[in-house]
PLY file of the C-alpha trace (Angstrom):
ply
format ascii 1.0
element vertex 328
property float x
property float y
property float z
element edge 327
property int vertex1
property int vertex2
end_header
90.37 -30.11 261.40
93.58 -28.06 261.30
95.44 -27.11 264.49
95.99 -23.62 265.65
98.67 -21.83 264.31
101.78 -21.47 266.25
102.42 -18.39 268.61
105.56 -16.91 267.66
108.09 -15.31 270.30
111.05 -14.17 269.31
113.64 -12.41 271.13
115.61 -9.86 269.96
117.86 -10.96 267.04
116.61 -14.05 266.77
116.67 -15.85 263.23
112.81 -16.37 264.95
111.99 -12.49 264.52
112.04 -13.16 259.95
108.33 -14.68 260.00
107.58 -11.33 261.80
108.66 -9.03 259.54
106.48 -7.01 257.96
103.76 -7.27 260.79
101.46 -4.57 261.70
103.21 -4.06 265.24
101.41 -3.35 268.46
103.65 -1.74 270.74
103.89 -1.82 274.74
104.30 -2.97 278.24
101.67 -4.53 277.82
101.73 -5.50 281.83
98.31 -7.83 282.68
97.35 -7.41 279.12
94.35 -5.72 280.01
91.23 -4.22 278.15
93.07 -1.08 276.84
96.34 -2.87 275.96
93.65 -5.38 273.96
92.11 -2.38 272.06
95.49 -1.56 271.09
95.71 -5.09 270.12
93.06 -5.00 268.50
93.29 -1.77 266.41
97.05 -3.49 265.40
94.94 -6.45 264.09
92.74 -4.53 262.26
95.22 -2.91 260.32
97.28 -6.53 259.74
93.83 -7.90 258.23
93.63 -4.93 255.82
96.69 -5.25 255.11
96.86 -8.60 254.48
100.20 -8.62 257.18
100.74 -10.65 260.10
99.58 -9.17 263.75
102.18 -9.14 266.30
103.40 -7.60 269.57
106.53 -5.79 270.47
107.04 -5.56 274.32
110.13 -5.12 276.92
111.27 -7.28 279.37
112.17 -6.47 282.08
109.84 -4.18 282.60
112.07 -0.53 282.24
110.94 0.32 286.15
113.19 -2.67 286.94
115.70 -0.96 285.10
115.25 2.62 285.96
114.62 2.09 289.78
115.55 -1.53 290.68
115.57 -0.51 294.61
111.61 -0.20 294.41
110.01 -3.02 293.02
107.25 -3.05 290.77
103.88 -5.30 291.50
103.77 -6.92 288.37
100.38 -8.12 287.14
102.00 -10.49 285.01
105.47 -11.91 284.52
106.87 -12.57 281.16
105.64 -16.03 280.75
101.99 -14.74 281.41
101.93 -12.17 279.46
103.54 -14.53 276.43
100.57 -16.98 277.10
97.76 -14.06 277.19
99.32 -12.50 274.28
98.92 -15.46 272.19
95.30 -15.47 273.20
94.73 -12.19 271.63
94.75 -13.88 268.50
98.20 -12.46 267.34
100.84 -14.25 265.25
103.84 -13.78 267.85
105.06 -11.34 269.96
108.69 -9.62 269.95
110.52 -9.51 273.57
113.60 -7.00 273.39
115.66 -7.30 276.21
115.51 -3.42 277.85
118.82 -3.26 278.62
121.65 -0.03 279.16
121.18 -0.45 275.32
118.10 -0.06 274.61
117.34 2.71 277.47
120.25 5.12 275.69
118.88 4.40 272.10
117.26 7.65 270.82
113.86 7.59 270.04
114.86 8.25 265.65
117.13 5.18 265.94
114.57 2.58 267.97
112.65 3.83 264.80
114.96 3.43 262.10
117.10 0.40 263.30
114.20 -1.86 265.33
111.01 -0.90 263.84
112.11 -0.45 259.83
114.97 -1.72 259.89
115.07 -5.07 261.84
111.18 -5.67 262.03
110.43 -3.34 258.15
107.09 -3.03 260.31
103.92 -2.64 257.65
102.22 -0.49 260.45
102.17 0.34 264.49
99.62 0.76 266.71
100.02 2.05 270.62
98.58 3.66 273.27
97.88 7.38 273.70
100.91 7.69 276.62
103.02 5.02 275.83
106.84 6.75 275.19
110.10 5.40 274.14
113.50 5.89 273.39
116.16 7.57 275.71
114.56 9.97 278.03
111.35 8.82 276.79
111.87 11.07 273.63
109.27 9.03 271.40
105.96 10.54 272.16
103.00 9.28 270.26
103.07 12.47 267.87
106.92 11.69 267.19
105.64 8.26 266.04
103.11 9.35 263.75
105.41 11.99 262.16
108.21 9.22 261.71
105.51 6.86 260.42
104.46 9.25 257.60
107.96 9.92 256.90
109.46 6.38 257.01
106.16 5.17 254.96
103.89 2.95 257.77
100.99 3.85 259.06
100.34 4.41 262.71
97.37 4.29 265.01
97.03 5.87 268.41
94.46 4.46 270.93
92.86 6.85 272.68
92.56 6.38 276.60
89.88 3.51 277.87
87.58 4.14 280.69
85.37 2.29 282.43
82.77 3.86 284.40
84.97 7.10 285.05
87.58 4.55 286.14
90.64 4.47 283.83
91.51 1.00 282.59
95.22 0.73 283.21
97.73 -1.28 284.84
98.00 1.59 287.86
94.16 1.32 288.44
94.53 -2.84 288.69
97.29 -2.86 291.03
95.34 -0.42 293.01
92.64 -2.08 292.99
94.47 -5.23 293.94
96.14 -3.41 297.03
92.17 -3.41 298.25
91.02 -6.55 298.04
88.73 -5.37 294.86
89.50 -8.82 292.69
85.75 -7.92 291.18
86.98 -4.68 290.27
90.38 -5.51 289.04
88.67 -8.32 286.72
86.06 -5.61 285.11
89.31 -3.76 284.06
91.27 -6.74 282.88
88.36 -8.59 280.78
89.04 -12.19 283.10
89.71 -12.64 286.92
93.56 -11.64 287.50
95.60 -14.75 288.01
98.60 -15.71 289.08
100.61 -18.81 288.30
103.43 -21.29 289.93
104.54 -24.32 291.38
103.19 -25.94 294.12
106.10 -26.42 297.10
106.33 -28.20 299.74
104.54 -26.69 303.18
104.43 -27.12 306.95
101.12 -29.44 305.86
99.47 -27.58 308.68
96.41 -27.44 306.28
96.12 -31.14 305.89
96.94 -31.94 309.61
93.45 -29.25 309.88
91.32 -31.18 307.38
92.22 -28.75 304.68
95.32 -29.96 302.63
96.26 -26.83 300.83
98.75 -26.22 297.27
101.42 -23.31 298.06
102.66 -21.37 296.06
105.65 -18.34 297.24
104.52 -15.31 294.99
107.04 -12.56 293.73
108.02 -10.44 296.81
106.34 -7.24 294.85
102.99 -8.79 294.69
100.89 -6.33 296.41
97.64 -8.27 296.64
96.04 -7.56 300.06
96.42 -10.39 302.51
93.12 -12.26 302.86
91.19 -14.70 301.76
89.42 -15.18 298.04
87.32 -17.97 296.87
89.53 -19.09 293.69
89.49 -20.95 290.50
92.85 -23.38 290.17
93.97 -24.46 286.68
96.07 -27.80 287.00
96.49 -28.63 283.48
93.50 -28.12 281.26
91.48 -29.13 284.40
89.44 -26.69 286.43
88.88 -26.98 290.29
86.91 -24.41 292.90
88.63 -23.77 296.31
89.22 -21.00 298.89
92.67 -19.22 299.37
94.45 -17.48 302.20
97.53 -15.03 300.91
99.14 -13.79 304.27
101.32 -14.04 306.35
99.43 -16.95 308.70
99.39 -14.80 312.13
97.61 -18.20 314.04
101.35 -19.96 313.69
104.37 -17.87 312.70
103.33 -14.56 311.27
106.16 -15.84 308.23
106.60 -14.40 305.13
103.82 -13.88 302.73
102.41 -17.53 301.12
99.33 -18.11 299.00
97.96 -21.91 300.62
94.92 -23.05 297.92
92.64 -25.69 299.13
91.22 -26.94 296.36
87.41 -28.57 296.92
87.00 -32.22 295.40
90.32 -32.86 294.47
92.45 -35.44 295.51
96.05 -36.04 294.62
99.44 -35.19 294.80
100.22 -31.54 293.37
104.15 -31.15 294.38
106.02 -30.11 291.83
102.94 -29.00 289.40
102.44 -26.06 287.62
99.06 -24.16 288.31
97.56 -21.17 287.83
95.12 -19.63 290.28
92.34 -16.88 289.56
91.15 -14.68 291.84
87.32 -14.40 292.03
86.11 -13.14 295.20
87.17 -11.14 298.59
85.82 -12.94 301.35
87.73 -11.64 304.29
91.01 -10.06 305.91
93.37 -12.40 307.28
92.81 -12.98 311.11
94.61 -14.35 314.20
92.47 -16.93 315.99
93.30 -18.22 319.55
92.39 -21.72 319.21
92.75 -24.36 315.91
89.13 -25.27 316.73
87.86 -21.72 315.90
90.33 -21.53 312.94
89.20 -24.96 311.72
85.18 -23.43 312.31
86.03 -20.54 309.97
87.63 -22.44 307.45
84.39 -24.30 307.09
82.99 -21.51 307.12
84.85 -19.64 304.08
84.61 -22.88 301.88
81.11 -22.43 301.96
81.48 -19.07 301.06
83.72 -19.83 298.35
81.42 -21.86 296.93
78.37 -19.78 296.63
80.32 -17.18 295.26
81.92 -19.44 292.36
78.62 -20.76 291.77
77.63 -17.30 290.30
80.62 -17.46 288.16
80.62 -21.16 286.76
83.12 -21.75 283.93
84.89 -18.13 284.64
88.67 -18.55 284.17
91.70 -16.19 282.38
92.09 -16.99 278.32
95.35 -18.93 278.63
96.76 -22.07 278.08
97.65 -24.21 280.85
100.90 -23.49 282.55
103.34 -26.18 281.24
102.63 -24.81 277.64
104.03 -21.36 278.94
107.15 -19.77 277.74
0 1
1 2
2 3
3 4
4 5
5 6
6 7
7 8
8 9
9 10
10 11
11 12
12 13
13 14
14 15
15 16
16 17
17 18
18 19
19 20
20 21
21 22
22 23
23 24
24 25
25 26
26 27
27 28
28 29
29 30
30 31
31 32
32 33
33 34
34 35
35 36
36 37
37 38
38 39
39 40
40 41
41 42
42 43
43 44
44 45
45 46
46 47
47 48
48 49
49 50
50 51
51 52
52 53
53 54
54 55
55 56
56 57
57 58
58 59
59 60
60 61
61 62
62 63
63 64
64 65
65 66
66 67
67 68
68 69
69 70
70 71
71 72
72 73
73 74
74 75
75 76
76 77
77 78
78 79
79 80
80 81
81 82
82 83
83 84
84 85
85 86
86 87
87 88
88 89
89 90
90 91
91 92
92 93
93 94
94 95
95 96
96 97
97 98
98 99
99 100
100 101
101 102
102 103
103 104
104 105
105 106
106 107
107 108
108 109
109 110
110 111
111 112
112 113
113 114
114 115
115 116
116 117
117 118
118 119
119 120
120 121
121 122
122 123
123 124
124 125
125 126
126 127
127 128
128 129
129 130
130 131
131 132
132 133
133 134
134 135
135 136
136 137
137 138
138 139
139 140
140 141
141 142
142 143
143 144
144 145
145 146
146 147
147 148
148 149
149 150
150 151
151 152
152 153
153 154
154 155
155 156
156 157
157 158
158 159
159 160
160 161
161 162
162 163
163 164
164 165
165 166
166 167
167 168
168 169
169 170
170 171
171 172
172 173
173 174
174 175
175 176
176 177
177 178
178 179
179 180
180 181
181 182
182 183
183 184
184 185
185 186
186 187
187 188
188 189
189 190
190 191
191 192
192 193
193 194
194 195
195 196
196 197
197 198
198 199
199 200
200 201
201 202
202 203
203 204
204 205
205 206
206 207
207 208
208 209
209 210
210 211
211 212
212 213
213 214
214 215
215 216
216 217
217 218
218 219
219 220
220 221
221 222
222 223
223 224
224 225
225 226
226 227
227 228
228 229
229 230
230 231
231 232
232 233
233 234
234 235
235 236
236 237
237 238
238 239
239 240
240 241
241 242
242 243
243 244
244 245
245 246
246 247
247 248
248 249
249 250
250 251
251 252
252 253
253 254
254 255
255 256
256 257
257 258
258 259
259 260
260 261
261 262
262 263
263 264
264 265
265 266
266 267
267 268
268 269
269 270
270 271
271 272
272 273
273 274
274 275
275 276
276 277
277 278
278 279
279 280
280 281
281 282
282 283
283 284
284 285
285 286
286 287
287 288
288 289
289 290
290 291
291 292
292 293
293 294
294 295
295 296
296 297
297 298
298 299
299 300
300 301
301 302
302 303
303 304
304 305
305 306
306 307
307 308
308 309
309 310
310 311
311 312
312 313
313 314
314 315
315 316
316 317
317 318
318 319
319 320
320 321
321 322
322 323
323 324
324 325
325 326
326 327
């Protein structure tokens, strides 16, 4: 049986980006890699296969907020390294990362053409999203594309907006949605319960002095997720384990800044210093202050046993990536 083919990522001008050329080049942010960046994806594959070109990806890091208004942070649903890892698992050949720099934020919208897409990628065809722009002062519309495409001699396809139930399916609505508590909803609009991924520090081991030993994990400051508590899915490895987590700000002890503390049911071992990843299945509650440990401790029980029933309904459910050491 063969092994899967490698996931390329190449970065800017490197030597990596040749056994890209000629791809059929699906362009964006591509931030969370959700259900309308995948039928962009998709339509970009479709075109590769008739083609007979190889698929790929061409996105920015940082994201060009970062760049444009670094005093207001963005809540990224992914970081680079998870959208790398679920880019690969769209099924793509590689991905291009161009560094969006002073550079590339004065380039005109006729040279990103010219010099990235023909003449350092000699792209065989594009494929984007209805709003996605480009180019100094965001000169590159989708129509500019097209009209560059049929002049240059590649074919371009332009994704209409996704909906789903009257809801659109962008990276706006998931944040949103996010902000709330809504994990369920935010996972309709991704395609897979919206993750996030780290490694597990060292805590005040409050949890296991409790009876409930918990992983922690310090999230980007921007992460916007409400503070509560969600019954979870934790990949360590290619392993899966249930458990309940509390993101917050722990208002029982020292009202500190915000953690994410997973305890993770039937496990047993020594997670310091691991890489894990950590879906978000289910709201349970809002993050309360309780007078005493012994009521804490009672609704701890209490929210494992929620956590539980409400992975049960979900067995198996888990974000198409690969585990976290293989991310880069």
């Amino acid at each position: 049986m063969s092994s899967p083919k490698p996931f390329i990522v190449a970065r800017d001008n490197d030597p990596a980006i040749a056994a890209l050329r000629h791809a059929v080049v699906a362009i964006g942010n591509f931030d969370g890699v959700h259900r309308g960046h995948r039928a962009v994806i998709e339509t970009a594959k479709r075109r590769a296969q008739a083609l007979g070109r190889p698929a790929a990806a061409l996105t920015l890091e940082p994201h060009p907020r970062s760049y444009f208004r670094p005093n207001d942070p963005l809540f990224r649903l992914t970081g680079e390294a998870d959208k790398l890892r679920l880019l690969a698992s769209t099924g793509l050949d590689g991905a291009v990362v161009l560094t969006f720099d002073r550079t590339l934020a004065t380039t005109p919208a006729q040279d990103f053409v010219s010099d990235i897409l023909v003449g350092r990628l000699a792209v065989s065809g594009v494929a984007t999203g209805f709003d996605f722009h480009f180019g100094k002062d965001r000169g590159g519309s989708p129509a500019f594309l097209t009209a560059e495409g049929a002049r240059l001699g590649f074919p371009v396809d332009i994704v209409p907006a996704l909906e789903d139930e009257g809801r659109p399916v962008s990276s706006g609505t998931i944040r949103a949605a996010l902000a709330e508590g809504r994990v369920v909803e935010a996972a309709e609009l991704l395609g897979f319960p919206w993750f996030v991924s780290g490694t597990v520090r060292h805590g005040e081991k409050r949890g296991r002095d409790l009876g409930f030993p918990t992983a922690n994990l310090r999230l980007d400051p921007a992460c916007a997720l409400k503070h509560g508590i969600y019954a979870v899915r934790v990949g360590l490895g290619t392993q899966r384990y249930d458990g309940v987590a509390s993101f917050g700000r722990r208002p029982t002890f020292d009202n500190g800044a915000p953690l994410l503390e997973v305890f993770l049911f039937d496990f047993s071992g020594d997670l310091y210093g691991k890489p894990v990843d950590v879906a978000f299945l289910a709201w349970l509650r809002p993050e309360l202050r309780f007078d005493t440990v012994e009521a804490l401790t009672a609704q701890m029980t209490l929210d494992s046993e929620q956590a539980r029933a409400a992975l049960a309904r979900h067995p198996g459910v888990f974000p198409p990536i690969a585990p976290a050491e293989q991310a880069g």
